[in-house]
C-alpha positions in Angstrom: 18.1 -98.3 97.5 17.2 -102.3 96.4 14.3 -103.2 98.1 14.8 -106.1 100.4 14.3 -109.6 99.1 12.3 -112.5 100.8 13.8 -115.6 101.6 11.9 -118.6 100.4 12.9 -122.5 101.0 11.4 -125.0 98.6 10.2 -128.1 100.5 8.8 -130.7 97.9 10.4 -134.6 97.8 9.8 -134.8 94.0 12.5 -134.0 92.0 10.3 -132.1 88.9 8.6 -130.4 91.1 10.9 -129.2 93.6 12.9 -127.8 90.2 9.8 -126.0 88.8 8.7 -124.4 91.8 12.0 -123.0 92.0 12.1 -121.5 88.8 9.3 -119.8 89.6 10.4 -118.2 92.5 13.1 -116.8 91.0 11.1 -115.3 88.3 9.6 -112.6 91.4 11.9 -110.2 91.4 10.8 -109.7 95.5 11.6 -113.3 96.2 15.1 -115.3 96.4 15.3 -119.4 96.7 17.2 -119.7 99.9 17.4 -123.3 99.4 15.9 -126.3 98.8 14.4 -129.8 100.5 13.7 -133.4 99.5 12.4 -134.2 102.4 11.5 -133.7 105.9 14.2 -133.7 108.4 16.5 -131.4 106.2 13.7 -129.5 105.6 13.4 -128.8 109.6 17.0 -128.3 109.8 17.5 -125.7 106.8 14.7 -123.5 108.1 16.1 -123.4 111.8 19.4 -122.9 110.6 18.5 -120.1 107.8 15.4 -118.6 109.2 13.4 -117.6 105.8 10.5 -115.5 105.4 8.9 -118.0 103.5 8.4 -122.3 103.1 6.4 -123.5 100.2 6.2 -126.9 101.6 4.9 -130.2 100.4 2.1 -131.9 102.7 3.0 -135.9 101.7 6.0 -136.7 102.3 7.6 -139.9 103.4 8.8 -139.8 106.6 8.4 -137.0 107.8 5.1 -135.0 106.2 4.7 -131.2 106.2 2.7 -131.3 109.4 5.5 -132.9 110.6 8.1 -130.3 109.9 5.7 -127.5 111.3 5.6 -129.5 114.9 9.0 -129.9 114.7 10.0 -126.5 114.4 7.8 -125.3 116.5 4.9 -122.4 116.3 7.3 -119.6 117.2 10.6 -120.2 114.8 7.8 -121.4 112.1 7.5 -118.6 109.7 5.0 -118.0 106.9 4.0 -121.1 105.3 2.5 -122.1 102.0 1.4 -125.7 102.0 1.2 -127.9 98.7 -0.7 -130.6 97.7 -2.4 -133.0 95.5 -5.0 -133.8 97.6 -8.0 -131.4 98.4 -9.1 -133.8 101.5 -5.8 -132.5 103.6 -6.7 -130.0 106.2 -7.7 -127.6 103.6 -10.0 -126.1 105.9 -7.6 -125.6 108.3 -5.0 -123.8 107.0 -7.7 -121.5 106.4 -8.1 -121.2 110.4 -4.7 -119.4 110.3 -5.4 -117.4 107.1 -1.8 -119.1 105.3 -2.4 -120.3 102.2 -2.2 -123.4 99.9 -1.5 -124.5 96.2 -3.3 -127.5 95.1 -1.4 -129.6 92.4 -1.0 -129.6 89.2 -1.2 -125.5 90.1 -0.3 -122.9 87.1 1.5 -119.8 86.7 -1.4 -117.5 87.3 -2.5 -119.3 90.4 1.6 -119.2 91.6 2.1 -115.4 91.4 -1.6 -114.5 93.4 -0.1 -116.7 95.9 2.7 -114.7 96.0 1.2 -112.2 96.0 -0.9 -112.7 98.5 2.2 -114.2 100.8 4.6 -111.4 100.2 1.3 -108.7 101.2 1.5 -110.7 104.2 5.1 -110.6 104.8 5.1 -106.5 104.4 1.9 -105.6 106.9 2.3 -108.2 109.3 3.8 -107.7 113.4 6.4 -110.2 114.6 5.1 -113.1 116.2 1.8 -113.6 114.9 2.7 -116.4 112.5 3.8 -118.4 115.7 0.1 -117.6 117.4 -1.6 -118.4 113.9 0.5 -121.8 114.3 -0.1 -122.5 117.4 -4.0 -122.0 116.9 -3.9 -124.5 114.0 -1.8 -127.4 116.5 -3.9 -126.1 119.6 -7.2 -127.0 117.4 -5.7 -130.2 116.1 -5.1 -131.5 119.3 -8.6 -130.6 120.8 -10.3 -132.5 118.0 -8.2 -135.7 118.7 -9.6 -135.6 122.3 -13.3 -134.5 121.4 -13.9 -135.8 118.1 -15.1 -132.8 116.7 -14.4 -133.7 113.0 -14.4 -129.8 112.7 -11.6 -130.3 109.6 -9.7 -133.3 108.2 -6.4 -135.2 109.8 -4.0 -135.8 107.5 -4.1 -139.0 105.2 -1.1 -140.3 106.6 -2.6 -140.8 109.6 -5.6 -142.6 111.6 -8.6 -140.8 111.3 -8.6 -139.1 114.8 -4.8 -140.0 115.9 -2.5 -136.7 117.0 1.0 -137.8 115.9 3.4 -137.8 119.1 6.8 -136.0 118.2 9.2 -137.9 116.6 12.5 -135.6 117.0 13.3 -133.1 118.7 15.0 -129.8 117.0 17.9 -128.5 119.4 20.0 -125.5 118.2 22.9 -124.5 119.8 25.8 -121.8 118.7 24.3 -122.4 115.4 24.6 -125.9 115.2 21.3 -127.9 114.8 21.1 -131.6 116.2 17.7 -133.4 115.4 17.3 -135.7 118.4 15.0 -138.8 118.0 13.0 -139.3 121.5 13.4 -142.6 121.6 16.7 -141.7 122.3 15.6 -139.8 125.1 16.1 -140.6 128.7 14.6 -138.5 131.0 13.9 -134.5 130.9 14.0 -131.9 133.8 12.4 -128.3 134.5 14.8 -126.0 134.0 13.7 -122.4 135.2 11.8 -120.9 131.5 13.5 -124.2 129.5 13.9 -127.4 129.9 17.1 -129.8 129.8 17.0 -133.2 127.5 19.0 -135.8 128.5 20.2 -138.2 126.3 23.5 -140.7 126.0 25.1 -138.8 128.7 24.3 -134.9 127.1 22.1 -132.9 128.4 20.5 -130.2 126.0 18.8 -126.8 126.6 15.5 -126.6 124.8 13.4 -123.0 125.1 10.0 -125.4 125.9 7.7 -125.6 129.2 7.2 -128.8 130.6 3.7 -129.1 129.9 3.9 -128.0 126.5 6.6 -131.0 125.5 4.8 -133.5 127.5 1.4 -132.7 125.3 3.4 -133.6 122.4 5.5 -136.5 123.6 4.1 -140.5 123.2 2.3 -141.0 126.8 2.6 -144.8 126.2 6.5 -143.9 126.4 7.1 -141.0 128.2 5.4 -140.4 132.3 6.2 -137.0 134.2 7.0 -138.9 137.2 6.7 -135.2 139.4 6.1 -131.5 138.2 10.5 -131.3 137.4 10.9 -135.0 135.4 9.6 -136.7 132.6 11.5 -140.1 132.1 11.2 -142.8 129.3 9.5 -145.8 130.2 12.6 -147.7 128.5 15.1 -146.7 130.7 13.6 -147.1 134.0 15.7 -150.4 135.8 13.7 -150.1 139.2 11.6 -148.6 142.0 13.0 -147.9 145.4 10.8 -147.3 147.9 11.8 -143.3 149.8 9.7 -142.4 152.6 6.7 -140.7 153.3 5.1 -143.2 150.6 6.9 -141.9 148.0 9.5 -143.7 145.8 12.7 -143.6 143.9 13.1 -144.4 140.4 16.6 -145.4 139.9 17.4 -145.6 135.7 19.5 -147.9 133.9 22.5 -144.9 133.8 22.1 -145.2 137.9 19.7 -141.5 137.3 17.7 -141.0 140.2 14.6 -139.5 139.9 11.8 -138.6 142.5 8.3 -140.5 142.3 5.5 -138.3 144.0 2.8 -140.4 145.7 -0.1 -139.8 143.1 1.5 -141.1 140.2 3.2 -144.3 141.7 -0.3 -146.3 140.9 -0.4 -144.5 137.3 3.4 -145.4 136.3 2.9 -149.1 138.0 -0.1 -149.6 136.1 1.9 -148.5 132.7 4.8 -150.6 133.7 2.6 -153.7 133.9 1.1 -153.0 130.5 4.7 -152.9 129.0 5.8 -156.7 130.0 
């Protein structure tokens, strides 16, 4: 019986390099190129759409970097990852917090296959699920050193020292089509049961998110959760109507209207003042 192969995408937005790493995959006789990236956003759509074992993927990137795609993707549809780079100063120490491994460039041969090595060890003895926790520890740590400080390992070069990128796209995948949805293009998002529903242009899109989870990750100087069910863009709010009992209505520019609890009236009118 022929052993099974892994899958393995090539994310790298050099040309040369993208080609050699490649070749080297298909020299392991236990690994298969599944495809490869130039950049980013393909990058987060070939791995949802082919779900590899395996992404050796470049850290700078324009764009979209290769923090980037892991956010995008999300900690549980991410699977193992092998980050690259040319500069030790990127998080080095924290890809160690998950125990995934890294390639430093100009990397040889030698140092290739004990990757690989290493990766495909991983592949074999390791339950389902625990690169999305391993993930998910890495983000969960980012995230608590952008609101402490703690300088515990290094943000990325691409940006401020201390700054959390806020999502850029949403990834959507539905009867095996993937749409990458820009949030700007976003105009409000409701609690739906264990999802929640993106609405956008007239669609509305099922996502397999929480509330809370998404609003961490979404631009707070764009996005407000105006009650516990609805988070609307601040750009497509037209006007508030007052309800009863205090509360209010926000009425959007698509004649959406959404409930404003109490509490956060002050909060949203305070955010709305800083916009004009």
């Amino acid at each position: 019986m022929t052993a099974r192969r892994f899958r393995v995408v090539v994310v790298d937005d050099e040309a040369t390099a993208r080609t050699g790493i490649a070749d080297l995959v298909t020299m392991d006789p236990e690994l298969e190129v599944a495809a490869t990236c130039a950049d980013g956003i393909t990058a987060v759509r070939t791995i949802v759409e082919l779900e590899p074992d395996l992404v050796l993927l470049d850290v700078q990137m324009p764009r979209m970097d290769g923090f980037d795609v892991v956010r995008a993707v999300g900690p549980d549809r991410m699977p193992l990852v092998v980050f690259i780079t040319a500069y030790d100063q990127f998080a080095l120490r924290a890809f160690e917090v998950f125990a995934f491994d890294y390639m430093l460039k100009p990397f040889d041969d030698d140092r290739f296959r004990a990757t690989m090595s290493r990766a495909k060890e991983t592949l074999k003895n390791t339950e389902d699920g625990r690169f999305g926790r391993q993930i998910r520890a890495l983000l969960d740590q980012a995230q608590s050193r952008d609101r402490t400080g703690d300088d515990t390992f290094d943000a990325p070069a691409s940006l401020p020292a201390g700054a959390r990128a806020p999502l850029t796209r949403l990834v959507i995948k539905t009867g095996g089509r993937v749409t990458l949805l820009r949030v700007e293009d976003i105009d409000w998002i409701e609690a739906a049961d264990y999802c929640v529903r993106v609405h956008s242009a007239g669609r509305a899109y099922v996502i397999r998110d929480s509330m809370g989870s998404l609003e961490s990750r979404l631009d707070p100087n764009r996005f407000f959760r105006t009650s516990r069910s609805a988070i609307v863009n601040l750009d497509r709010i037209q006007e508030m109507q007052p309800s009863f009992r205090g509360e209010h209505v926000i009425l959007l520019r698509d004649r959406t209207k959404l409930m404003l609890s109490r509490p956060r009236r002050a909060r949203l009118e305070a955010l709305l003042h800083q916009r004009l």
